[in-house]
DOGUSE-590046 format. One record per residue (C-alpha): residue number from 1; x negated, y, z. Coordinates in steps of 0.001 Angstrom, whole numbers, plus 500000, padded with zeros to 6 digits. Layout:
# residues N
{NUM,{X,Y,Z}},
...
This chain:
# residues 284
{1,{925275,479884,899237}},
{2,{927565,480375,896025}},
{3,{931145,481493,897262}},
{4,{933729,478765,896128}},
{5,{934813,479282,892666}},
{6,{938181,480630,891693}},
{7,{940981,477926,891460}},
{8,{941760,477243,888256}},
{9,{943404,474052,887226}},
{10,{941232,472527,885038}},
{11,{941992,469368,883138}},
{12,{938078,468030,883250}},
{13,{934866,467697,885251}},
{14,{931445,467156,884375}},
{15,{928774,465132,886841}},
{16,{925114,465039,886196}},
{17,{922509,462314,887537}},
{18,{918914,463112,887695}},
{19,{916190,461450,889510}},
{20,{913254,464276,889031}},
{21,{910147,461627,890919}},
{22,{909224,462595,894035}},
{23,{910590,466571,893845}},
{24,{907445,467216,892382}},
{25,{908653,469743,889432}},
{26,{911959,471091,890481}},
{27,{911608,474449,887826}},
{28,{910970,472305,884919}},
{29,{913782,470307,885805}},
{30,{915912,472632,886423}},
{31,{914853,474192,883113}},
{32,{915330,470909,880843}},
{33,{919160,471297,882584}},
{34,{919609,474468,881000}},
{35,{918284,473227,877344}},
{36,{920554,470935,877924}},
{37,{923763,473049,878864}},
{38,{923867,471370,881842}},
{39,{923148,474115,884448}},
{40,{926749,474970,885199}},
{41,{928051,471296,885160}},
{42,{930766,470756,888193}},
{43,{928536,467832,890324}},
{44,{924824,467618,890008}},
{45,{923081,464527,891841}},
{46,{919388,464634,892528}},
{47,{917447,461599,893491}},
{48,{913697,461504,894776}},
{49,{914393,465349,896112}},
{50,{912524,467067,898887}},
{51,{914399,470010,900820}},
{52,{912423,472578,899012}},
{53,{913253,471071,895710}},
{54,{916604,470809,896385}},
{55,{916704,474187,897449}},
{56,{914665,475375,894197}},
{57,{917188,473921,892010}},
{58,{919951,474886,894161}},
{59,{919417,478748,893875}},
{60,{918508,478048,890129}},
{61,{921565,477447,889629}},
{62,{923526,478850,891882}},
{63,{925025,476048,893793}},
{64,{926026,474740,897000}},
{65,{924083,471773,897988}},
{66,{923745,468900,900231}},
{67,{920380,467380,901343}},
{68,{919583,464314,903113}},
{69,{915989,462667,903593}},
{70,{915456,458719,903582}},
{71,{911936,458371,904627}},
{72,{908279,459686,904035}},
{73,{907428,458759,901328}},
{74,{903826,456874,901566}},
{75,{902793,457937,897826}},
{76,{903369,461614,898682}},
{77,{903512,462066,902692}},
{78,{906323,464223,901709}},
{79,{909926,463869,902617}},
{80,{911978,461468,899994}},
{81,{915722,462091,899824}},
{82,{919081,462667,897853}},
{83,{921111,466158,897415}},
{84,{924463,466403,895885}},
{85,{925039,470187,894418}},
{86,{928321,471983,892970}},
{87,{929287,475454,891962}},
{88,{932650,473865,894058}},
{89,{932752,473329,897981}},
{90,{931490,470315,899490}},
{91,{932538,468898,902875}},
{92,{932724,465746,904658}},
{93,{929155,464700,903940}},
{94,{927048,461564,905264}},
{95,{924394,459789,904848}},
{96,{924431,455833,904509}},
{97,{921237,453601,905749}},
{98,{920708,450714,903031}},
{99,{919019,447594,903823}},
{100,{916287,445354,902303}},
{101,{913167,447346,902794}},
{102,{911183,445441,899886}},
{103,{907346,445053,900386}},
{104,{906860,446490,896794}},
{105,{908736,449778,897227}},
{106,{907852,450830,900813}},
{107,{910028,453730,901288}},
{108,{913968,453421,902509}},
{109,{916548,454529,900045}},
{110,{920213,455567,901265}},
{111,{923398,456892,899715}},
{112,{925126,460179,900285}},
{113,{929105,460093,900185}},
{114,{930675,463567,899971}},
{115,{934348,465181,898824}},
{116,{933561,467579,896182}},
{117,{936326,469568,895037}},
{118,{935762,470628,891219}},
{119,{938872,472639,890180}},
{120,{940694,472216,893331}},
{121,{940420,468527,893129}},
{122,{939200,465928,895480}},
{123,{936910,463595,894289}},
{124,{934826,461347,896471}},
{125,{931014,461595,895244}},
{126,{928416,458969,895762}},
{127,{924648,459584,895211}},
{128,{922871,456466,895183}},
{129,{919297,455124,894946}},
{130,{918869,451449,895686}},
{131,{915368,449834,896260}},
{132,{912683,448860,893602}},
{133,{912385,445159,893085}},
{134,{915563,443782,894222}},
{135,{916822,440880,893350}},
{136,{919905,440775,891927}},
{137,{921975,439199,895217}},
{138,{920177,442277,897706}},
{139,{921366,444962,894831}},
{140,{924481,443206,895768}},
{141,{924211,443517,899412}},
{142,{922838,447461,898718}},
{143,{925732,448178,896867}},
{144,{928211,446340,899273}},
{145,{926431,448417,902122}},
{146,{927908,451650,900263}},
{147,{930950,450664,899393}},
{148,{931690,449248,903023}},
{149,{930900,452629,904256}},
{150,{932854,454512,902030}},
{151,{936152,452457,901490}},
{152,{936386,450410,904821}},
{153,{934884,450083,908552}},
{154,{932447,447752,907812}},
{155,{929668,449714,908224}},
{156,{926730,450183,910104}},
{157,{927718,453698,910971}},
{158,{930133,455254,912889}},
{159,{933136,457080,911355}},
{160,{933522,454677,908295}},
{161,{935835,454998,906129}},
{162,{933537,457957,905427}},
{163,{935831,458848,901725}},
{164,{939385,457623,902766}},
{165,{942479,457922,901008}},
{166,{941123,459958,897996}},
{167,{942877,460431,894266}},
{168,{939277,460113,892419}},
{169,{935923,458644,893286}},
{170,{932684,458622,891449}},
{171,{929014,456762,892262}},
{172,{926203,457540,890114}},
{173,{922097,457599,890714}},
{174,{919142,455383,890096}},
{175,{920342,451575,890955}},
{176,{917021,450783,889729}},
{177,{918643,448141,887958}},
{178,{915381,446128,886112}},
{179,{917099,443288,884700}},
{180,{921072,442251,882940}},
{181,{921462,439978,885945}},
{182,{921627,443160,888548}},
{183,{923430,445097,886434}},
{184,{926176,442355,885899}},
{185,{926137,442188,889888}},
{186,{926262,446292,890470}},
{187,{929143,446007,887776}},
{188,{930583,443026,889894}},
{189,{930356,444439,893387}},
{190,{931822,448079,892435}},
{191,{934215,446773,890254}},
{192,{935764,445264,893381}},
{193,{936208,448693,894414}},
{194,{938078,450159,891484}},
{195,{934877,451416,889773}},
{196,{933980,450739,885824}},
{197,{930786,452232,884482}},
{198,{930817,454459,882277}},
{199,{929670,453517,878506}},
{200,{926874,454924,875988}},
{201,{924335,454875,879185}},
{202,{921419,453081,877627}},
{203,{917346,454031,878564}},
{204,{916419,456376,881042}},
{205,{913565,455571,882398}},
{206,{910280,456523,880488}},
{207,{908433,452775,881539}},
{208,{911223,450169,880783}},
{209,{913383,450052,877768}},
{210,{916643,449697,879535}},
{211,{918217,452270,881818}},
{212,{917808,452415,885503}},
{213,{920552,455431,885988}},
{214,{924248,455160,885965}},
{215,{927348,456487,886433}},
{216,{930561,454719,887770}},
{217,{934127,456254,888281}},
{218,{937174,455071,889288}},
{219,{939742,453547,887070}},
{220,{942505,456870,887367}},
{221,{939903,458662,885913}},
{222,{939365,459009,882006}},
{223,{935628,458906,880560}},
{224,{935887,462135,877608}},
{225,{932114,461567,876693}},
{226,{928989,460267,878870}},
{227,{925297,459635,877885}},
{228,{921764,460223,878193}},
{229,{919936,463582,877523}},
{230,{917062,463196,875261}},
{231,{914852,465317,873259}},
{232,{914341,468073,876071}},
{233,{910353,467734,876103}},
{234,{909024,468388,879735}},
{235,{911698,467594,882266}},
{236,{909209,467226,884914}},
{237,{910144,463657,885284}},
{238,{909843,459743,884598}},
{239,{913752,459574,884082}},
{240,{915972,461189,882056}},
{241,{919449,462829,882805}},
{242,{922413,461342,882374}},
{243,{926110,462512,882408}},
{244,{930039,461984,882136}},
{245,{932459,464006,881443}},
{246,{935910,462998,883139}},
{247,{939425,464019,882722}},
{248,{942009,463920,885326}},
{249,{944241,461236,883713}},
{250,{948019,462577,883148}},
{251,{948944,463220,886685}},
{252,{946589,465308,888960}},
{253,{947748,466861,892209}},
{254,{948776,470334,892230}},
{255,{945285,472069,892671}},
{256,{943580,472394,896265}},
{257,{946854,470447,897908}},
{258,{944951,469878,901373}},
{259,{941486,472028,901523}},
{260,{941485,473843,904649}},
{261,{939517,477261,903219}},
{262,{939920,478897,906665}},
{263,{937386,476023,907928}},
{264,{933741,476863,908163}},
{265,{931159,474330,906523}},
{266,{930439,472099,909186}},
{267,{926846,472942,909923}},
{268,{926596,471101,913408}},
{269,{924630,468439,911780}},
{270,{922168,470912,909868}},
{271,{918373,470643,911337}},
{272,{919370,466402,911242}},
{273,{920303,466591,908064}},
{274,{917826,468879,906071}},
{275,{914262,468598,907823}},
{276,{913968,464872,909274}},
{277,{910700,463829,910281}},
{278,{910870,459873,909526}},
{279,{908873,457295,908875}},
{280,{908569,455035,905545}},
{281,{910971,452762,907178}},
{282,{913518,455811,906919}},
{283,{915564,457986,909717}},
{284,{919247,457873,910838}},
């Protein structure tokens, strides 16, 4: 793995969301990033990854990365997952179980919650992909499954809060939101939670002229620019990328003000976390 960058203050950061279908064509996505510009961004989220995609993308770019399966995917018999990835450390990474297994989308989908620490900062990271089909009130119960985990102890898994106590926070992925009515809810149920999406997101998704993929960040941080990456021919994908730049606001902390550098990457949890042999219904 990439050796944590030097620590520079650093008044912005940049995060990338990318659902690439199924892992399938990991070089050709990573190759539309770099069109782009976007293969040194500061947090890269992956949706629909396998662990060899995640790791072809990963030493692509040179990052560290995170990997976490939901399920077997029936379509592919493959493993179906999220990864978070950053030139920057990563620590204090889980996985979060989401409910409502819909009949028309029969593979689980989970969150991952990580601190990421672009430029010495701590920022709590979300990568999210909520089920296919949802109504609008079980997008709201997805959602509320996250954001239980991450901000409070109402949560299915041990250990919650799993992002306590942190200056910055941002969720992005594939909400898979299909109609205005789930959207206004995801915008409802994260607002509660000090999180405002991020404008000039519109389509993203090849099928459906309106955009599955977002990005949300808390209200201390500043949105410099955000979007949609277009016009990058062969991405290897159904979706397109999307991204946000963020600035600090006026007061960030003094840089790396409580990372422990002399602690190892906690890699206890490693075989669990990176080669999971689980069923559509998805793995804990």
């Amino acid at each position: 793995m990439r050796p944590a960058v030097a620590p520079e203050a650093a008044a912005s950061f940049t995060v990338v969301s990318f659902n690439i279908k199924f892992g399938e064509r990991p070089e050709q996505a990573s190759d539309a990033l770099a069109r782009a510009e976007l293969d040194s961004v500061d947090v890269l989220l992956l949706q629909e990854v396998d662990l060899r995609s995640t790791v072809v993308v990963a030493e692509m770019l040179d990052h560290n990365y995170v990997y976490y399966p939901a399920a077997i995917h029936p379509a592919t018999e493959r493993q179906f997952g999220l990864a978070v990835l950053s030139p920057w450390p990563i620590r204090g990474d889980r996985k979060i179980l989401l409910p409502w297994l819909e009949s028309g989308d029969d593979a689980r989908k989970i969150a991952v919650a990580a601190t990421v620490w672009p430029h010495g900062q701590p920022v709590g990271i979300i990568n999210t992909h909520l089920q296919s089909g949802l109504t609008p009130v079980k997008t709201g119960d997805q959602l509320q499954a996250i954001t239980g985990c991450v901000y409070t102890q109402v949560c299915r898994h041990d250990g919650a809060p799993m992002l306590d106590n942190l200056p910055y926070y941002v969720l992005a992925g594939d909400l898979n939101t299909r109609t205005r009515d789930s959207l206004r809810v995801a915008d409802e149920v994260l607002g509660w939670s000090g999180l405002t999406r991020v404008p000039e997101i519109g389509r993203t998704f090849r099928y459906f002229p309106f955009g599955f993929d977002h990005i949300y960040g808390s209200r201390d941080l500043e949105v410099r620019s955000s979007g949609v990456i277009t016009g990058l021919g062969d991405t290897g994908s159904d979706h397109l990328p999307i991204f946000a730049v963020f600035d600090f606001g006026d007061s960030p902390r003094d840089p790396w003000v409580g990372f422990d550098a002399q602690t190892p990457w906690d890699t206890s949890t490693t075989p669990s976390t990176v080669s999971c042999d689980c069923p559509p219904d998805g793995c804990a």
